[in-house]
C-alpha positions in Angstrom: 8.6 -29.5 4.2 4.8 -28.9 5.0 3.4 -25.7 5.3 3.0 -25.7 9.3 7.1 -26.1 9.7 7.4 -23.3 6.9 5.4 -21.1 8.9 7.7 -22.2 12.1 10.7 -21.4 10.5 9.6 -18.2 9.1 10.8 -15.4 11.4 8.4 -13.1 13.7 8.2 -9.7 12.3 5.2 -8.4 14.3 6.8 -7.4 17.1 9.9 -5.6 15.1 11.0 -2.4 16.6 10.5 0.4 14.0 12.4 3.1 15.5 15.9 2.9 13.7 18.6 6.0 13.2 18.5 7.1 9.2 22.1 7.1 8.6 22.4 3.3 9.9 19.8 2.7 7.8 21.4 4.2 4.8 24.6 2.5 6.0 22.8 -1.2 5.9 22.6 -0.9 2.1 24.8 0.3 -0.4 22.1 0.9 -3.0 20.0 3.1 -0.4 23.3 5.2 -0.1 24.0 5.9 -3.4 20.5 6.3 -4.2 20.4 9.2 -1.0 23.4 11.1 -2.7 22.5 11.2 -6.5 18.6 12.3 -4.8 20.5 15.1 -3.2 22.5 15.5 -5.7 19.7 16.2 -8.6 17.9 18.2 -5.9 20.9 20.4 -5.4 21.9 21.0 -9.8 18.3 21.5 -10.3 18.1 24.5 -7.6 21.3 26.1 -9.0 20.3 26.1 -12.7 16.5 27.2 -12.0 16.4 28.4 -8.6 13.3 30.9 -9.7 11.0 28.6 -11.1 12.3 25.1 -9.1 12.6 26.3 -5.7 9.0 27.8 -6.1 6.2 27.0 -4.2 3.7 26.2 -7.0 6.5 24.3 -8.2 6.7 21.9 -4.8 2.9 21.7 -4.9 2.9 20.3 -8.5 5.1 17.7 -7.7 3.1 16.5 -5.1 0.1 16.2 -7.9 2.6 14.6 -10.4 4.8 11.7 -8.9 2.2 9.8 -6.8 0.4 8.3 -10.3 3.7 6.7 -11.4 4.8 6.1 -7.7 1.9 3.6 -7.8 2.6 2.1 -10.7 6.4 1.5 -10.0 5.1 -0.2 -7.1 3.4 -2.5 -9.0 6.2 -2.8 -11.3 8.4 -3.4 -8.0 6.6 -6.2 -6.6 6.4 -8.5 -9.9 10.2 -7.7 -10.5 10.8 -8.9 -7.1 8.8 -12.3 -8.0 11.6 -12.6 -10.6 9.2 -11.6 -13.6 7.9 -8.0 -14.8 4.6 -6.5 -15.7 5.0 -4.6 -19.0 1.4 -4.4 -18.9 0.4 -1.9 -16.0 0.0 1.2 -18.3 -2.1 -0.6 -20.3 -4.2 -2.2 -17.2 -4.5 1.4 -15.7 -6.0 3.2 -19.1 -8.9 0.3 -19.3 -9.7 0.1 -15.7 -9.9 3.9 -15.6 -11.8 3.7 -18.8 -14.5 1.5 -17.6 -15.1 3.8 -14.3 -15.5 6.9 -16.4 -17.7 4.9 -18.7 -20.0 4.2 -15.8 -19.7 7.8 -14.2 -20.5 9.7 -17.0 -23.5 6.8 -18.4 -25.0 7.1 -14.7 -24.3 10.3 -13.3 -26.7 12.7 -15.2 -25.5 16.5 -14.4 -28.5 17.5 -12.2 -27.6 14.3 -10.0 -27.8 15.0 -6.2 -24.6 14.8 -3.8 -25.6 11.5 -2.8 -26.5 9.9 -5.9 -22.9 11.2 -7.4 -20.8 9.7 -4.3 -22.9 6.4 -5.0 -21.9 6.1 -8.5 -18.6 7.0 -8.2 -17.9 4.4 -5.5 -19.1 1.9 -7.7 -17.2 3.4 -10.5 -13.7 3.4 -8.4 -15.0 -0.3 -7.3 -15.4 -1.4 -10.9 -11.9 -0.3 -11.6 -10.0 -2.2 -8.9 -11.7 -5.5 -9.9 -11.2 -5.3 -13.5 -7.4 -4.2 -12.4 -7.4 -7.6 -10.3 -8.8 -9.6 -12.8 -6.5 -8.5 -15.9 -3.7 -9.2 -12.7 -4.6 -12.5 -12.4 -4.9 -13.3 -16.1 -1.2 -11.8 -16.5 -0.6 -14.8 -13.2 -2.6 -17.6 -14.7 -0.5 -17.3 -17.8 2.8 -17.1 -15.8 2.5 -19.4 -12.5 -0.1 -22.0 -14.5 1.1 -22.3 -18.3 4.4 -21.1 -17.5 4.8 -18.6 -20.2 7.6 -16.1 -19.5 6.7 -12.9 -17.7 7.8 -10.2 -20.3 6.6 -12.1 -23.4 2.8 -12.4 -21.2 2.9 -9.0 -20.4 3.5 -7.9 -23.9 0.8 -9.3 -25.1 -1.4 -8.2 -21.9 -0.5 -5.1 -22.5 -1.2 -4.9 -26.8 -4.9 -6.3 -25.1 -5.5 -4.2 -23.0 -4.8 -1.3 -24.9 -7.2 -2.8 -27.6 -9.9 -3.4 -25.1 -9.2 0.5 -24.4 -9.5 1.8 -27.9 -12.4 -0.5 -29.3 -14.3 1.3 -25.6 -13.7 4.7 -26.6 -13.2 4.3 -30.5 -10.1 6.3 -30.2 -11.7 9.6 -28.4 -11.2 10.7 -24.9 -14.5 10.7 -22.7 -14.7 13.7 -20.5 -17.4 15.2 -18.5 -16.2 13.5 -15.1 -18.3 14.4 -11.8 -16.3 17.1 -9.9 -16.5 14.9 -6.8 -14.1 12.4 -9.0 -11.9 15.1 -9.9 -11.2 15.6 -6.0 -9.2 12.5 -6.1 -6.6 13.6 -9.1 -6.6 17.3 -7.7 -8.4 17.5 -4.2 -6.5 18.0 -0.9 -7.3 17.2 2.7 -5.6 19.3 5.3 -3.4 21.1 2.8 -1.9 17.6 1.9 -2.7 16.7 -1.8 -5.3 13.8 -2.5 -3.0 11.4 -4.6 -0.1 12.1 -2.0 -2.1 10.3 0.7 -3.1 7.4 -1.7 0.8 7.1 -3.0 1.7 7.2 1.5 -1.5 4.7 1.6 -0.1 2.5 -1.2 3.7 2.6 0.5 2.0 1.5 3.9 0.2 -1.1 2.8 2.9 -2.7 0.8 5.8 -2.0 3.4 3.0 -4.2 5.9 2.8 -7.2 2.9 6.2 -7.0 2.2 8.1 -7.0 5.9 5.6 -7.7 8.4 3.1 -10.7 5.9 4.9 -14.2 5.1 3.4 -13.6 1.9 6.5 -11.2 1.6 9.2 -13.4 2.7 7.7 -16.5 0.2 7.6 -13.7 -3.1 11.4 -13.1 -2.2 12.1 -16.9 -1.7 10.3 -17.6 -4.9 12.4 -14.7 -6.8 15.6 -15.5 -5.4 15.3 -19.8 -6.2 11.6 -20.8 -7.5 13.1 -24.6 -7.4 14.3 -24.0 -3.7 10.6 -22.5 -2.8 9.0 -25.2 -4.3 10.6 -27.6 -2.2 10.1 -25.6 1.0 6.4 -26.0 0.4 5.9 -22.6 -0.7 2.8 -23.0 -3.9 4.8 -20.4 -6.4 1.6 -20.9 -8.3 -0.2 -18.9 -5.9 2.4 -16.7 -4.9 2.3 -15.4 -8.8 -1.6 -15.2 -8.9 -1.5 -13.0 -5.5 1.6 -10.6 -7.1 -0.1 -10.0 -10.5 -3.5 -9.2 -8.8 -1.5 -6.8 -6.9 0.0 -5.3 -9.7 -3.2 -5.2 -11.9 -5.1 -3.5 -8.7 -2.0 -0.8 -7.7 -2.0 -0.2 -12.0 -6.0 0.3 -11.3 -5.7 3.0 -8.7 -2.8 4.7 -10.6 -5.5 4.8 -13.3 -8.1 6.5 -11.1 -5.6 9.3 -10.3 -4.4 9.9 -13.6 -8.1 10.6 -15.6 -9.2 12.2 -12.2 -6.2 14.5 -12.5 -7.1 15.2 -15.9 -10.9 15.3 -15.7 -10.8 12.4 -18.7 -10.3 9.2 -19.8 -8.4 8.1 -23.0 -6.3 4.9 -24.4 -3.2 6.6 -24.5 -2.6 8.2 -21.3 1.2 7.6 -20.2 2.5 5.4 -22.3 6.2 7.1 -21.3 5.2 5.6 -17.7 6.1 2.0 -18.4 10.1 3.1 -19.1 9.5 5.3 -15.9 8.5 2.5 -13.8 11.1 0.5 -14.6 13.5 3.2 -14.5 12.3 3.7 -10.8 12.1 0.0 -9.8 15.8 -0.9 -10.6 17.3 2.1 -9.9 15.1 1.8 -6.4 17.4 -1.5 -6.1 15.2 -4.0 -7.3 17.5 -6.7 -8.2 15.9 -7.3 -12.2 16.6 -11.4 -11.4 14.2 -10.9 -8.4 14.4 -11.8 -5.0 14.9 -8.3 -3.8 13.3 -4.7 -3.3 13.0 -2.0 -0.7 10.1 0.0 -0.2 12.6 2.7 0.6 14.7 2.7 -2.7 11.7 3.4 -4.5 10.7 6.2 -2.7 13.8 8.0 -3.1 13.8 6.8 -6.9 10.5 8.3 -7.5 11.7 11.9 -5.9 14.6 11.7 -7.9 12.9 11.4 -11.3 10.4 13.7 -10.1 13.1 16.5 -9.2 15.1 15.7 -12.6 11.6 15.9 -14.9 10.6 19.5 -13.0 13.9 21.0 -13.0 13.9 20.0 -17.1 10.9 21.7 -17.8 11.9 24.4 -16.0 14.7 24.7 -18.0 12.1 23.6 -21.2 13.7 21.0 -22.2 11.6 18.8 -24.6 9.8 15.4 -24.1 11.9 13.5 -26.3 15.1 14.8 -24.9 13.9 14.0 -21.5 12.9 10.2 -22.7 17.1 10.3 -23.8 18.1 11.6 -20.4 16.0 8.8 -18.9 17.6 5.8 -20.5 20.5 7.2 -20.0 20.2 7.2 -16.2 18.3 4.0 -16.6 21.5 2.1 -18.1 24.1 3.9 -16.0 22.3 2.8 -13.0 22.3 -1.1 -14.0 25.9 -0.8 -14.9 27.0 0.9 -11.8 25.2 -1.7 -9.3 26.5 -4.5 -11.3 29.9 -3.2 -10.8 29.3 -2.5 -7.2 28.2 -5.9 -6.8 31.2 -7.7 -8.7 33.6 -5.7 -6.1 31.5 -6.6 -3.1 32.2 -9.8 -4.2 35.3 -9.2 -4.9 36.4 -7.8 -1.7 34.4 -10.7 0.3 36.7 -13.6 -1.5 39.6 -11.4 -0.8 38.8 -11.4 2.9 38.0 -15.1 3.0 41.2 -15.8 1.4 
């Protein structure tokens, strides 16, 4: 099939009517309903055993700070999970992207630097950031979609690389001394809304447009669902890969940019926990691990949830490690409990059709 009848028979989302009641949307998709009720769920045993210190104020305002970094990195990890592969490498993407923009602030930026001359440098500093996050991307695709390596055994090794790369930059230490216009980003706000909230609402807009209103949206699902059938529909998968590891490597970039402006520093080691976090959020979000499937929506409500779960345990202080246990735990439950709800969907249909 050429490309001109594959963009004929692709359907006209342009025009799509946004206005929809929630509880039919919730309704559509099993997942989505599940995923509502544990949300509310956590929300609710979280306010009952630390109503003081979770229902606070200064409590609601940190969360807003917190959940957008590793919002935009489950993105990431949603979209190549949705190609049928996975990007193990984002955490290691974001620390050396973030690295090299803090490299050039604080080499460039001298302390008596004007207004103008700081905004300059830190533009080019953010720019920097989201190219190198593109390019390590598009290594991570090259080695996929071109040489056909498998996606988790690439980025593994992209993601020992990159951490390298990080550590040889900063021989181990953490580089501080970040331009306070910078550290707007990580802790700024504009209106009263937090900074990295708008760039985490920015991030889920712009992906909900390439995902539902792009064909590039409708060939990554094609391609994740069957890569033989998209082949043959005229879909390059090649291509496809490159533009969904760019993606990644570029959403990984920005999450970078929030973390070290949020901490007024840059360092190799930043967040390593945030790589079982994203995954965490992606599948229980409902993206299908065998790809071909993902909702902008899911991980939304996936990213609250962990974010109210993590607050409400260190409000109760409970400790890092015991939280990582708590987290595979969910993690594992949540595979198990859509694979059973899948098998009786299934179940039920050949029922009916017999």
């Amino acid at each position: 099939m050429s490309n001109n009848a594959l963009k004929r028979t692709e359907p006209d989302l342009s025009h799509h009517d946004l206005s929809f009641s929630f509880s039919r949307f919730l309704k559509s998709d099993g997942n989505l309903t599940r995923l509502f009720i544990i949300m509310v769920f956590v929300f609710i045993m979280m306010s009952i055993l630390s109503p003081h210190t979770f229902l606070s104020i200064d409590s609601f305002s940190s969360m807003a700070f917190q959940f957008p970094e590793i919002g935009i990195l489950a993105l990431a990890m949603m979209l190549t999970m949705i190609s049928g592969g996975i990007d193990l490498s984002i955490v290691g993407t974001a620390n050396l992207t973030s690295i090299l923009a803090a490299m050039v602030m604080v080499k460039f930026i001298p302390p008596d630097a004007s207004a103008g001359i700081s905004i300059l440098w830190t533009m080019l500093a953010v720019i920097v950031s989201m190219v190198t996050g593109m390019i390590c991307g598009l290594l991570n695709g090259f080695a996929v979609g071109k040489i056909g390596i498998p996606p988790i055994l690439v980025t593994l090794g992209s993601m020992q690389l990159y951490m390298g790369l990080a550590v040889v930059l900063t021989k181990g230490q953490a580089i501080t001394g970040l331009p306070a216009a910078f550290s707007g980003i990580g802790n700024g706000s504009l209106a009263g809304i937090p900074v990295p909230l708008i760039l985490f609402a920015v991030c889920i807009a712009l992906m909900y447009i390439l995902l539902n209103r792009r064909p590039y949206g409708i060939k990554l699902q094609l391609l994740g669902t069957n890569p033989t059938a998209s082949r043959y529909s005229g879909i390059n998968n090649t291509n496809v890969l490159l533009k969904t590891y760019a993606i990644s490597g570029l959403l990984a970039a920005i999450a970078g940019l929030v973390i070290i402006a949020h901490t007024n520093s840059a360092k190799a080691d930043y967040g390593t926990s945030y790589i079982l976090q994203a995954i965490l959020i992606a599948v229980m979000g409902g993206v299908n691990p065998n790809g071909g499937f993902g909702k902008i929506a899911g991980i939304v409500m996936a990213v609250l949830t962990l974010q109210f779960l993590s607050s409400g345990l260190n409000a109760l202080h409970v400790g890092n490690f015991f939280k990582d246990f708590i987290w595979g735990i969910v993690l594992i439950l949540v595979m198990v409990i859509n694979v059973l709800s899948s098998k009786i969907k299934w179940g039920r249909r050949r029922h009916r059709i017999t």
